[in-house]
C-alpha positions as CSV (number, residue, x, y, z in Angstrom):
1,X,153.0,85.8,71.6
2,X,156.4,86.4,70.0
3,X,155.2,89.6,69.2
4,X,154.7,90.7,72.5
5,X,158.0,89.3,73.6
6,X,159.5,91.7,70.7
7,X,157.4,94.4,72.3
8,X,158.4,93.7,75.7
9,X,162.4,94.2,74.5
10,X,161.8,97.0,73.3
11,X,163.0,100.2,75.9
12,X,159.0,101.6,75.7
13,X,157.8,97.8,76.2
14,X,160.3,97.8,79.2
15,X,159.3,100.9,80.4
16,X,155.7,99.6,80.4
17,X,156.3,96.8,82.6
18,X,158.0,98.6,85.2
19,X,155.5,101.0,85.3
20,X,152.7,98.2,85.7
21,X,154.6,96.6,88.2
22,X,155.7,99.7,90.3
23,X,151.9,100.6,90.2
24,X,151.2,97.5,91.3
25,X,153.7,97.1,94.2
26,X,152.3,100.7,95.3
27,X,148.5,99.5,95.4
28,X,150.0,95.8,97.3
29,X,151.7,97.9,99.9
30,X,147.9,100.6,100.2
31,X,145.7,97.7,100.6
32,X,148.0,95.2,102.9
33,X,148.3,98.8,105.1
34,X,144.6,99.0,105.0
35,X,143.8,96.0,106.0
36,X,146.2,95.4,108.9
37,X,145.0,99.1,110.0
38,X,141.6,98.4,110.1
39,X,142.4,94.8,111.5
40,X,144.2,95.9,114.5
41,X,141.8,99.3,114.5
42,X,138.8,96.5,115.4
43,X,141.1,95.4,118.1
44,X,141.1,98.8,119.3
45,X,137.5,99.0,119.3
46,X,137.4,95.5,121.5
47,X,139.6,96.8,124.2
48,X,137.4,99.6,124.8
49,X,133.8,98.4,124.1
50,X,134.4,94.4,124.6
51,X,137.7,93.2,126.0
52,X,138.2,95.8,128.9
53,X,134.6,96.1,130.3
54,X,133.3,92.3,129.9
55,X,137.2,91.4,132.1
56,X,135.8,93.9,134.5
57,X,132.7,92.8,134.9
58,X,133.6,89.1,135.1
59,X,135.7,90.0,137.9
60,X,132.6,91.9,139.3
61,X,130.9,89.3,139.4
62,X,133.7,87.3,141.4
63,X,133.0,89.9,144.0
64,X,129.6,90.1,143.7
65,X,129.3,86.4,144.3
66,X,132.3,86.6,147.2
67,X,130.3,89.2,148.5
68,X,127.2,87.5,148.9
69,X,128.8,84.8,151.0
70,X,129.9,87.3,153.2
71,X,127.3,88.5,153.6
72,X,124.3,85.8,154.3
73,X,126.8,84.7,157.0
74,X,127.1,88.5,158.5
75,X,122.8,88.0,158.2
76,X,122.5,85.0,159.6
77,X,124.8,85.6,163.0
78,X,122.6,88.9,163.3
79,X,119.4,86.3,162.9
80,X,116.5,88.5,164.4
81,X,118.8,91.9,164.6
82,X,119.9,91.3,161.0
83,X,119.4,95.2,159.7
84,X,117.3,95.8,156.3
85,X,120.6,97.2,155.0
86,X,122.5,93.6,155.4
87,X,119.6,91.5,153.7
88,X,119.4,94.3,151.1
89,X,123.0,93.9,149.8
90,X,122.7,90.3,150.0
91,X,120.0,90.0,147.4
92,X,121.8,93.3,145.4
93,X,124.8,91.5,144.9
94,X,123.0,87.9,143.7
95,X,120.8,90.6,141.4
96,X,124.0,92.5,140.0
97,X,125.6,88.6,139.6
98,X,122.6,87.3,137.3
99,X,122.2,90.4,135.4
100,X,126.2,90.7,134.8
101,X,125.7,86.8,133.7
102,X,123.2,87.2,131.9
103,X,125.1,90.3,129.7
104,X,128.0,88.6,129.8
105,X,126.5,86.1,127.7
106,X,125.2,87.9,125.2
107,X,128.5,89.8,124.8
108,X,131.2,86.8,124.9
109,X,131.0,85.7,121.9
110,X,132.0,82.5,121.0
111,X,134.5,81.7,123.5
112,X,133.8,78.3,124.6
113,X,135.3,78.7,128.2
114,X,133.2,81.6,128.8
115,X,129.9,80.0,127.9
116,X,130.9,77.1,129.5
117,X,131.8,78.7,132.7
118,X,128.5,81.1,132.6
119,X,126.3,78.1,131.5
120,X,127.8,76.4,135.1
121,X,127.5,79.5,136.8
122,X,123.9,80.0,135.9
123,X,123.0,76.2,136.8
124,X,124.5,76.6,140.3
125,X,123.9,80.6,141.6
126,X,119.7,79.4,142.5
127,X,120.8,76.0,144.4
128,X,123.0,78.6,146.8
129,X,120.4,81.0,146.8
130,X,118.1,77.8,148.0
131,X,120.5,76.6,150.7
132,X,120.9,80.1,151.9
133,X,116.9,80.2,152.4
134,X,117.0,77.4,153.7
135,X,119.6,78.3,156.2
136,X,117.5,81.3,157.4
137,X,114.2,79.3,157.6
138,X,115.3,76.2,159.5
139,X,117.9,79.2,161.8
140,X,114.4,81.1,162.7
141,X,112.4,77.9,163.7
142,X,115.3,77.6,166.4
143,X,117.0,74.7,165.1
144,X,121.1,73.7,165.3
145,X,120.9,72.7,161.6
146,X,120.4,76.0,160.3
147,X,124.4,76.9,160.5
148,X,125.2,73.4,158.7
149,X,123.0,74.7,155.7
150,X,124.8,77.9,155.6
151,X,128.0,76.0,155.9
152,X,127.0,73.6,152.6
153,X,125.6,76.9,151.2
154,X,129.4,78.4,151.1
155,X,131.0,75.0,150.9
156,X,128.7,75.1,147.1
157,X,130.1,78.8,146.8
158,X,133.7,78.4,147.8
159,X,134.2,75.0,146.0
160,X,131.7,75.4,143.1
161,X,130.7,78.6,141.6
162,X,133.6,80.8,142.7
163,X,136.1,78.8,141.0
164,X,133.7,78.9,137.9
165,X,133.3,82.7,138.4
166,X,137.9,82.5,138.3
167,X,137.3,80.5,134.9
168,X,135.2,83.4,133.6
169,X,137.1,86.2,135.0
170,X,140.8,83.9,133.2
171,X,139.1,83.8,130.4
172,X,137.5,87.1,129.6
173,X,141.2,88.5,130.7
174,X,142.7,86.2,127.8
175,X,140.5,87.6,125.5
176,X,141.6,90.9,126.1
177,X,145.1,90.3,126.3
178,X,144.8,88.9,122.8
179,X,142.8,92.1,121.9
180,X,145.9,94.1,123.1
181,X,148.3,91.9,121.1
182,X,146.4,92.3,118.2
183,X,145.7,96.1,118.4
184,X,149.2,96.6,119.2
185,X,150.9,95.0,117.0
186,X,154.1,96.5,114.3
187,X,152.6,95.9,110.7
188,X,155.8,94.7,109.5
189,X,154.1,93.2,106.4
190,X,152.8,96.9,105.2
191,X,156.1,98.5,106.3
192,X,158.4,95.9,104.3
193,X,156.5,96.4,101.6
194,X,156.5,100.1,101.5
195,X,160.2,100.0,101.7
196,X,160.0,97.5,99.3
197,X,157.9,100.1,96.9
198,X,160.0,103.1,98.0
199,X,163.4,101.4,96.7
200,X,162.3,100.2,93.5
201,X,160.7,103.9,92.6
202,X,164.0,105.1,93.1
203,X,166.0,102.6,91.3
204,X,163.6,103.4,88.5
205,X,164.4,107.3,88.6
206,X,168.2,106.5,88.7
207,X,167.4,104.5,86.0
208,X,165.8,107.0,84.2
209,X,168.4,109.6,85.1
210,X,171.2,107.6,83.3
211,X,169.6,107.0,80.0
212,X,168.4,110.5,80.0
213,X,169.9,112.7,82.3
214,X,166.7,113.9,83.7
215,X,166.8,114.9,87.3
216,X,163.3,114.1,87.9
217,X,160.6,112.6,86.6
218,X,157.7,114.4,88.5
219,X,155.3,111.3,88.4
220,X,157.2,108.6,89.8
221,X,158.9,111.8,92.4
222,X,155.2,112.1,93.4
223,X,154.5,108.2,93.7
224,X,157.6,108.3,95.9
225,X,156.5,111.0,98.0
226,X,153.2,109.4,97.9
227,X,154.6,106.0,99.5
228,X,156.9,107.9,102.1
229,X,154.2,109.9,103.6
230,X,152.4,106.6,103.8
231,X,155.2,104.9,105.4
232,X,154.9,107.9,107.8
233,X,151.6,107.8,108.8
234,X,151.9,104.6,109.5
235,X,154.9,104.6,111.7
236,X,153.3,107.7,113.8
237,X,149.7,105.8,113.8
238,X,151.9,102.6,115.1
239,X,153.8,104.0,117.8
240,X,150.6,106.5,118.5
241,X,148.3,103.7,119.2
242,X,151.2,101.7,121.1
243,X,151.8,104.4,123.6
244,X,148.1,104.4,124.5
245,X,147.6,101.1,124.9
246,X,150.8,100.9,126.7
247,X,149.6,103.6,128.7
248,X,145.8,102.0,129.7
249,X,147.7,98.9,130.4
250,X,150.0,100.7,132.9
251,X,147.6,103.2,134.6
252,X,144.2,100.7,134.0
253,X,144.5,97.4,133.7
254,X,147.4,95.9,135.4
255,X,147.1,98.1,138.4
256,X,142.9,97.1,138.2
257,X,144.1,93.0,138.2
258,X,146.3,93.4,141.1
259,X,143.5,95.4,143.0
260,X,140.8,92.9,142.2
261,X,143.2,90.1,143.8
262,X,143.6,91.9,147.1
263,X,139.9,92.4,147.3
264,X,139.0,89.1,146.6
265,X,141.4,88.1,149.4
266,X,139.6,90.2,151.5
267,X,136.1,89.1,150.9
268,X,137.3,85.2,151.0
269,X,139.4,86.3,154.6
270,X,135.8,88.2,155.5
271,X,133.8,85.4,154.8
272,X,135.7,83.0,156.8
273,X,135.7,85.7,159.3
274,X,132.0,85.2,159.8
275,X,131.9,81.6,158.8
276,X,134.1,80.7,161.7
277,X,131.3,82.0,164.3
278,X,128.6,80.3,162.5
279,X,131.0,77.2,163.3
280,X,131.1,78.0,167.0
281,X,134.3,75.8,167.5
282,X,133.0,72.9,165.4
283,X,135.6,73.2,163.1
284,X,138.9,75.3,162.5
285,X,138.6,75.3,158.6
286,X,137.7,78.9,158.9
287,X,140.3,80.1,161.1
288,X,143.3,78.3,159.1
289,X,141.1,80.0,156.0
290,X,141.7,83.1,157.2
291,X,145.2,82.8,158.4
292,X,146.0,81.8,154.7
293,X,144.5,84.7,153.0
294,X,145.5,87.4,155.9
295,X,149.6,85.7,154.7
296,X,148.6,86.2,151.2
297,X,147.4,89.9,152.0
298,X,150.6,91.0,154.3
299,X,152.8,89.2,151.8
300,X,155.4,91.4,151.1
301,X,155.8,94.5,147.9
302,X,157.4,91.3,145.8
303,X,154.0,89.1,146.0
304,X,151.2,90.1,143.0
305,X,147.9,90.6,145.2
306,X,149.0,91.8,148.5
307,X,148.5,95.0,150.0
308,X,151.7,96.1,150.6
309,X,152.4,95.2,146.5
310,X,149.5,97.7,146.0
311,X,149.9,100.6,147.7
312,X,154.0,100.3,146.9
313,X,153.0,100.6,143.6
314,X,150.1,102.6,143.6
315,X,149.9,105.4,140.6
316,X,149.4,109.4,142.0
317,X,145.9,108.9,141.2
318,X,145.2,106.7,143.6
319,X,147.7,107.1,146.2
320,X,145.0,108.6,148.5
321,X,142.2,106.1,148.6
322,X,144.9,103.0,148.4
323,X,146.4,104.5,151.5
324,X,143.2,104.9,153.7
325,X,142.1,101.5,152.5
326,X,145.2,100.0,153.7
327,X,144.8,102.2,157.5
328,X,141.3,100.5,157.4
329,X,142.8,96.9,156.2
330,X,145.0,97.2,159.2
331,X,142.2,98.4,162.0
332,X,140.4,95.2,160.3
333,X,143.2,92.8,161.3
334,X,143.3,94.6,165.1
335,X,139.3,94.1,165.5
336,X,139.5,90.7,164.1
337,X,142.7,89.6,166.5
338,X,140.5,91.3,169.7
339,X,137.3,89.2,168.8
340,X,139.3,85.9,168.1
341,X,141.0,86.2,171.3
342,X,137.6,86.6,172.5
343,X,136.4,83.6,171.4
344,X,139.3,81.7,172.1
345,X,138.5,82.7,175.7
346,X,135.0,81.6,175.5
347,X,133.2,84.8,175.5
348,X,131.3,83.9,171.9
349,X,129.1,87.1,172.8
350,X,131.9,89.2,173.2
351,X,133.7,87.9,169.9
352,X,130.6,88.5,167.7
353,X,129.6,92.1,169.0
354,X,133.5,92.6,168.3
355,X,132.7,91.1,165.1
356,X,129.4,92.6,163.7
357,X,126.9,94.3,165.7
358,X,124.0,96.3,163.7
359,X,124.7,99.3,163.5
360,X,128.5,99.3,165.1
361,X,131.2,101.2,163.8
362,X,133.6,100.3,165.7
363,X,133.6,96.5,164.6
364,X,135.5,94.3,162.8
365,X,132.8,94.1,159.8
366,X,132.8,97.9,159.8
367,X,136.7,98.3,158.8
368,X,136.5,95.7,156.4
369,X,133.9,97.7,154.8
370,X,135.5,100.8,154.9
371,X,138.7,99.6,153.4
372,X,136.6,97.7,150.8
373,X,135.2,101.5,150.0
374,X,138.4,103.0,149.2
375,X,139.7,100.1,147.3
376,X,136.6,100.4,145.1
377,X,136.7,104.3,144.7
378,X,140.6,103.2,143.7
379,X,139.6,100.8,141.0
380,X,136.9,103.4,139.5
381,X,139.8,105.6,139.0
382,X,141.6,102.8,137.4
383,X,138.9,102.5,135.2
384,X,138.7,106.1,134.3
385,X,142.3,106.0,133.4
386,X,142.2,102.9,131.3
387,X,138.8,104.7,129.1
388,X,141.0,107.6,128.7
389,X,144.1,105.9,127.4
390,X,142.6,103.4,125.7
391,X,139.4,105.5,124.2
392,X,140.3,107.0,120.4
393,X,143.2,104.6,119.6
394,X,141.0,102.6,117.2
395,X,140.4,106.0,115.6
396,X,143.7,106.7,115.2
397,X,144.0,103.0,113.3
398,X,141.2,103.7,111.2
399,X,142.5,107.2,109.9
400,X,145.9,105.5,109.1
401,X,143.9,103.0,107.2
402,X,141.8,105.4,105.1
403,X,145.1,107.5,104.6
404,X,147.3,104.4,103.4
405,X,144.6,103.4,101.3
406,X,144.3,107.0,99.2
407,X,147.9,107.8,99.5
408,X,148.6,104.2,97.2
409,X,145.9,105.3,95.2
410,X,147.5,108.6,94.5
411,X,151.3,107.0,94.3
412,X,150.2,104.4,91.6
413,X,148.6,107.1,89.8
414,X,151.3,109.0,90.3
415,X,153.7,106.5,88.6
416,X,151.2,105.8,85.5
417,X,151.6,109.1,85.0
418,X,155.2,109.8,84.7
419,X,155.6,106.6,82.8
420,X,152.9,107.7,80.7
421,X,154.8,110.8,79.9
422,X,158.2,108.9,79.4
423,X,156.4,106.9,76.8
424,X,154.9,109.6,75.2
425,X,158.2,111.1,74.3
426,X,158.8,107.6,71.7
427,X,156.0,108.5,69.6
């Protein structure tokens, strides 16, 4: 042991240790870079393939489910002129529902609120589908209580399984707002020590400089150079990845959020629409439903999920569709304001064939479906922008990684080397 304290005093002994621990800094500073790359590269990958669809199609399934509601009322009210069309959609979107359910499981992971949510979502979706069928059967026999089915049937959706279809949708948008965080985040760690390997290679060539008034000493010049292109990398890879996901957050998924609000609105306000004639004046739940979510709608450009917010706001991309929806949105709100008056008149005929009527296009049902169209062609644009943005930047994390991993390897034999060479020079 004294022996090796002698040899450690000795200028080659000290020359020795620094070079083990400068090699040693360098390889800290290559693997903490590689593994916060790769770590937030991952998180990339989760946006993309995990995080952004499964929040989509959790809110898909919100309108899916919405949707359904809407529509066995708009079926029932048409009872024996009920189109093929209408009854079709109705079992498409409870199909589309289960089989998003059912993937959305599998894909979750182990995020309790999720599989608790889908579990209760899963339990409930067949007693609607029941009470609907029920609805329909006891309707075509002729008898009153076919409409107070229906009414339990949405009372089960509206109360039930669309706020456990909200718990999915919260959660599955946590998940991906952690994924962002993650993905996006500075790896001050890596950086600090980089800086931290960068400074003490050059105090060592000063070092060396003074005791013998060498310029450079090519293999710790080429550790150095090794570490700043490293550092380099990484900053470009950082702020790289952070526009992007900047970017699909801007142009994809806030824009999407405040576009799935306003349609969900809309289907809720539709729903209550119909609901409210399948009432005929028992109750004025419905109406002071609608009158709630039509506020929410017309709020004004300062209120997240209104349509005046959303077509304020709206990106080049989707100026177009955003603007027809809200023309149709509007002729929605006239058709709907002609057939209430109608009913509050008494003419319950005249209301509903201002309402729905197979086949009409001039009815109430029919704007709300065309504005529903262009919102959706909207949102797939949304979508398209948030793939594209998003799409590659886990590449770009993984490439940093690969390159701070064989640039350290490089550096700290870089420095071994022009150590090895000072050393040499004391035999």
């Amino acid at each position: 042991m004294a022996r090796l304290r002698r040899a450690a005093a000795t200028p080659p002994g000290r020359l020795r240790a620094a070079g083990a621990v400068l090699a040693a800094l360098v390889l800290l500073f290559g693997a903490v870079a590689v593994w916060q790359s790769a770590h937030r590269s991952r998180a990339a990958g989760q946006v993309v393939s995990v995080g952004g669809p499964l929040s989509q199609d959790a809110a898909e399934i919100y309108r899916r489910l919405a949707d359904a509601d809407a529509t066995a009322a708009a079926g029932f009210l048409l009872a024996g002129n009920e189109p093929a069309e209408v009854r079709a959609r109705y079992q498409d979107d409870l199909a589309t529902a289960a089989r998003l359910l059912a993937e959305a499981a599998g894909r979750s992971g182990d995020s309790a609120e999720s599989q608790s949510a889908l579990a209760e979502l899963n339990r409930q979706l067949p007693r609607y589908a029941g009470l609907v069928e029920t609805a329909r059967a006891v309707d075509r026999q002729g008898l009153p209580l076919g409409g107070a089915y229906l009414r339990y049937a949405s009372d089960l959706m509206q109360g039930t399984v669309l706020p456990q279809a909200q718990r999915l949708a919260d959660a599955e948008s946590a998940g991906l707002d952690a994924d962002y965080r993650t993905a996006g985040a500075v790896p001050w760690t890596a950086l600090a020590l980089g800086a931290l390997a960068l400074a003490a290679l050059v105090r060592q060539q000063v070092l060396l400089f003074r005791r013998t008034n060498r310029v450079f000493n090519l293999g710790l010049l080429g550790g150095s150079l090794a570490v700043l292109a490293a550092l380099g990398w990484l900053l470009a890879g950082t702020l790289t990845a952070g526009d992007d996901l900047a970017g699909s957050r801007t142009y994809g998924t806030r824009p999407l959020r405040e576009l799935d609000q306003v349609r969900i609105k809309a289907l809720q306000a539709h729903t209550a629409e119909n609901l409210d004639l399948v009432a005929r004046g028992a109750s004025d739940k419905y109406t002071k439903q609608w009158d709630g979510l039509v506020a929410a709608l017309d709020a004004d450009v300062r209120t997240p999920g209104s349509v005046t917010r959303l077509v304020a706001g709206a990106d080049p991309a989707t100026i177009g569709p955003l603007t027809d929806a809200d023309s149709a949105y509007r002729q929605w709100q006239d058709r709907h304001k002609d057939a209430a008056a109608k009913n509050s008149a008494g003419d319950y005929e005249a209301a509903l064939q201002r309402t729905l009527t197979a086949g009409g296009a001039d009815t109430a049902d029919a704007a709300f479906r065309a504005a529903d169209a262009k919102w959706a062609a909207a949102a797939q644009t949304e979508q398209d922008a948030f793939a594209r943005e998003a799409g590659g930047v886990d590449g770009v994390l993984a490439g940093q990684a690969v390159a701070a991993g064989v640039l350290s390897v490089l550096g700290a034999a870089a420095v071994l080397r022009g150590i090895g060479r000072r050393l040499a020079e004391y035999r």
